[in-house]
C-alpha positions as CSV (number, residue, x, y, z in Angstrom):
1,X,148.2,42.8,90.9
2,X,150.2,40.7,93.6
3,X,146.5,40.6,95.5
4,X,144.4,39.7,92.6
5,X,147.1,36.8,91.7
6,X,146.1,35.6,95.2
7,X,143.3,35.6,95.2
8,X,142.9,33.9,91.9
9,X,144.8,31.0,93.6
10,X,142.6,30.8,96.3
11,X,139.4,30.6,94.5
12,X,140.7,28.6,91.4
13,X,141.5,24.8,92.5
14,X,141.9,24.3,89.4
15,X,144.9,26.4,88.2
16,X,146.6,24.7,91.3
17,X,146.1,21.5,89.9
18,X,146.9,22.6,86.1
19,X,150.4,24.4,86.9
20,X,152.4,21.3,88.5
21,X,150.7,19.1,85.9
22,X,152.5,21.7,83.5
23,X,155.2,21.9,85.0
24,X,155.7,17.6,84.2
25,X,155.3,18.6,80.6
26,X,158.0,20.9,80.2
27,X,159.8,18.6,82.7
28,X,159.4,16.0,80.8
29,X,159.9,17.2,77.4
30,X,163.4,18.8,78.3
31,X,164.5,15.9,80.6
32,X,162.8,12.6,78.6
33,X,162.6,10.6,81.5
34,X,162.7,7.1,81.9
35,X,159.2,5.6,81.8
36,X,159.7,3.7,85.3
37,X,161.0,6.6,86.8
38,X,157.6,8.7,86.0
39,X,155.5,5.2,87.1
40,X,157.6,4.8,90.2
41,X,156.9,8.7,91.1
42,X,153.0,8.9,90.2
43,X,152.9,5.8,92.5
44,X,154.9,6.3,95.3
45,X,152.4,9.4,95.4
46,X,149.2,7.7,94.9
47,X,150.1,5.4,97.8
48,X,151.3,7.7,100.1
49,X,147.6,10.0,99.4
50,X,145.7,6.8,99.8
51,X,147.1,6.9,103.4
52,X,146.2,9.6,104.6
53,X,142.2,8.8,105.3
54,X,143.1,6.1,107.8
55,X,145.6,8.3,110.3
56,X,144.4,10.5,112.8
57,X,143.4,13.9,112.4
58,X,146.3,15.1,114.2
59,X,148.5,13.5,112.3
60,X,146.5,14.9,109.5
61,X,147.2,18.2,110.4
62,X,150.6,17.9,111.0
63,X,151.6,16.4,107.7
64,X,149.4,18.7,105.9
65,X,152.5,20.0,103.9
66,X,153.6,17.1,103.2
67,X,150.4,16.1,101.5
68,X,150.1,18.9,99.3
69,X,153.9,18.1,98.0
70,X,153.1,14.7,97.5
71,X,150.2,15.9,95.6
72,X,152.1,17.7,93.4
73,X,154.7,15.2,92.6
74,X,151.8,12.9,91.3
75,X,150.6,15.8,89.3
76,X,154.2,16.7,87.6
77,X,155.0,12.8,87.3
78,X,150.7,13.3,85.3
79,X,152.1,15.3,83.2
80,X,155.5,13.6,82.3
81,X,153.6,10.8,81.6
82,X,151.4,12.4,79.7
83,X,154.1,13.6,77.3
84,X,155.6,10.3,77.2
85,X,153.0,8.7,76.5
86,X,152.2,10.8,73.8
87,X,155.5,10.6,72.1
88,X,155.2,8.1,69.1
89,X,159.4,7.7,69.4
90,X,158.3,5.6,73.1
91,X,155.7,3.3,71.1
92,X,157.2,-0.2,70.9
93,X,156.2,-0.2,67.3
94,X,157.7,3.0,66.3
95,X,159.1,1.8,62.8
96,X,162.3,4.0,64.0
97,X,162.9,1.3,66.5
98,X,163.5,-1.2,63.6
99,X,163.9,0.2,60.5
100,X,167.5,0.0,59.2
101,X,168.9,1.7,55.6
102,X,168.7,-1.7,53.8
103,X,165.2,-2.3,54.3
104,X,162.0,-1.2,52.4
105,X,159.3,1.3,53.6
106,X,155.7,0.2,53.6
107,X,153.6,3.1,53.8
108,X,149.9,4.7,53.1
109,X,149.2,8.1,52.1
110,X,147.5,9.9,54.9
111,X,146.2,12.7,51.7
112,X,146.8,13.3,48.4
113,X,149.8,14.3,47.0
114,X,149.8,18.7,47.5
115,X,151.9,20.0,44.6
116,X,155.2,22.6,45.5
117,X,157.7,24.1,43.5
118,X,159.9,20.9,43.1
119,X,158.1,17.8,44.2
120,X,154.6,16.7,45.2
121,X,154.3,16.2,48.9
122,X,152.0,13.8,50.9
123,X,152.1,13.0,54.9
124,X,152.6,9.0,55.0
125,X,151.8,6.6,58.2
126,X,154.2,3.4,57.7
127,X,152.3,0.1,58.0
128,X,155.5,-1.8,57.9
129,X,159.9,-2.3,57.4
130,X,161.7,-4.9,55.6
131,X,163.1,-6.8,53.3
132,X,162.5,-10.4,51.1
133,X,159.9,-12.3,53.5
134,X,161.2,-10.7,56.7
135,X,158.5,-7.5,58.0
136,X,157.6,-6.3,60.9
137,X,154.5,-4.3,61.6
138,X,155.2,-0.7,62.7
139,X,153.5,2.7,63.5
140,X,154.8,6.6,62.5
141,X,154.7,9.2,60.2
142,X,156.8,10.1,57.0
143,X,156.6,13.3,55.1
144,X,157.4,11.9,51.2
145,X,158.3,14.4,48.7
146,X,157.5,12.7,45.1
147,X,159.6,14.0,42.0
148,X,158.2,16.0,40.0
149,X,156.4,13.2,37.5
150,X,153.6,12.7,35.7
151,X,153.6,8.9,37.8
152,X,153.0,11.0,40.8
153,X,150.9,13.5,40.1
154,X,147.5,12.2,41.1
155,X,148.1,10.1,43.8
156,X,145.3,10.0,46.2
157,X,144.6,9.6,49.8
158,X,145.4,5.5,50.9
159,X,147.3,4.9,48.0
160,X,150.1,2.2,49.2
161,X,153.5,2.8,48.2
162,X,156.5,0.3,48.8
163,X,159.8,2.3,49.1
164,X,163.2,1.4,48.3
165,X,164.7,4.9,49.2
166,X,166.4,5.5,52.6
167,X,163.7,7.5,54.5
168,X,165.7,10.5,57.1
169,X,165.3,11.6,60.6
170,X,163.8,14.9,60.3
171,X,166.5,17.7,60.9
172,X,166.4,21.5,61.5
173,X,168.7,23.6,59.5
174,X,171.2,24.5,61.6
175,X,170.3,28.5,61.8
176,X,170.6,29.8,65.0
177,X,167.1,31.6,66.7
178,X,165.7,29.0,63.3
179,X,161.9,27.8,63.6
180,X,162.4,24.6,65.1
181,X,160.6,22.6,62.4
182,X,162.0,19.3,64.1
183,X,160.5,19.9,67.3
184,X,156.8,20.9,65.2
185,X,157.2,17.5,63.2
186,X,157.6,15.6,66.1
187,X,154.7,17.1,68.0
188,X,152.3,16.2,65.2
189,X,154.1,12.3,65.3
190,X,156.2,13.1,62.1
191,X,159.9,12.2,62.6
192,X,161.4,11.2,59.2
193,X,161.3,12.3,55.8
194,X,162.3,11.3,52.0
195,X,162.6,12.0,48.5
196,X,161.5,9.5,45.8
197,X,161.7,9.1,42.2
198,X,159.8,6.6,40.1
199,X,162.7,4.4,40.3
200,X,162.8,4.6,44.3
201,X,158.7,3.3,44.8
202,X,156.2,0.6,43.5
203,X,152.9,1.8,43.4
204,X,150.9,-0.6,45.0
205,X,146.9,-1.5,44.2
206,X,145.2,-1.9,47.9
207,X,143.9,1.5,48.9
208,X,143.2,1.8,52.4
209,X,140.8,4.3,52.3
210,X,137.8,5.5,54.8
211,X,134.9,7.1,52.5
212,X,134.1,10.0,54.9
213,X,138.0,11.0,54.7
214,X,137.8,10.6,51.0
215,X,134.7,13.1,50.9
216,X,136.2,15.6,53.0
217,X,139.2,15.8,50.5
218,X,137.0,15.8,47.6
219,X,135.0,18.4,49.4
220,X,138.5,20.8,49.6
221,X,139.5,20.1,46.2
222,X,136.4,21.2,45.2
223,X,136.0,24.4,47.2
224,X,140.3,24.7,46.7
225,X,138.9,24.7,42.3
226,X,135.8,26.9,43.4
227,X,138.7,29.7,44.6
228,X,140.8,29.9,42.2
């Protein structure tokens, strides 16, 4: 096993490449390093490769090792960048950023409402915060859970909904060894959630909607009525 892992090693550049840019994911993830920190890092290590060409080949030689670590710190700092990048809570215009309990929620339905036991649910992106003449343009994901109404029953895909309720970071439950729902919310961009009633939201009547998304959800309901 031990000589087959070799030899993998040696004749797959490419896993040497992936691991360390791997290993700045997880790094990152658990860590949440600053974002100069990462730029500094990826390049101090750009630099110090771009060197290496124009010294001699002895010195080439010699610092070999030295190469192939700084190689590897600009493939983890990669990879933490990659994750930071990627995490909407880093985004200047992460409505988190600004959004305060006072203020009112702007947001378009991403789908139409899915019925469950107790609510209708529907993932949200929010296209704005605030309050009287004062908004700010934002970016991020709410899950909204609608009550139970007739009001809400058939809201589609793009409908616009202004919100008066307080919308909530999204929590796990406390259970130790639980499914980290927090942690899978966040990795799809999702970080806060609500519940409304018809008192809490004005249905707005702009519909921001793209026709080939609209046809593929026609297209499920469709096949979704077709099953049962």
């Amino acid at each position: 096993m031990r000589a087959r892992t070799l030899y993998l090693w040696n004749k797959a550049p490419a896993l040497r490449l992936l691991l360390p840019l791997m290993a700045g994911i997880v790094l990152q993830w658990h860590v949440q390093l600053s974002f100069a920190v990462l730029l500094v890092a990826a390049g101090a290590g750009m630099v110090a490769l771009a060197t290496f060409p124009f010294i001699s080949i002895t010195k080439q030689f010699v610092l070999k090792s030295l190469q192939g670590l700084l190689l590897n710190v600009l493939l983890v700092a990669s990879g933490a960048l990659l994750v930071y990048t990627a995490d909407i809570r880093n985004n200047k215009y992460w409505f988190g950023k600004h959004y305060h309990t006072e203020q009112f929620v702007l947001a378009t339905l991403q789908e139409p409402v899915v019925e469950k036991p107790a609510s209708y649910k529907a993932l949200a992106t929010v296209n704005a915060v605030g309050n009287n003449n004062t908004w700010k343009g934002t970016k991020g994901k709410v899950i909204l859970y609608f009550q139970k109404t007739s009001a809400f029953k058939n809201l589609p895909y793009g409908q616009q909904v202004l919100i008066a309720k307080t919308v909530q970071p999204i929590k796990n439950s406390g259970n130790p060894g639980g499914f980290d729902y927090e942690r899978y919310s966040l990795f799809q961009g999702i970080t806060h959630q609500a519940y409304v009633t018809e008192g809490d939201v004005v249905l707005l009547p702009h519909k921001g909607q793209k026709h080939f998304k609209t046809f593929l959800f026609w297209l499920r309901a469709n096949a979704l009525q077709i099953l049962r």
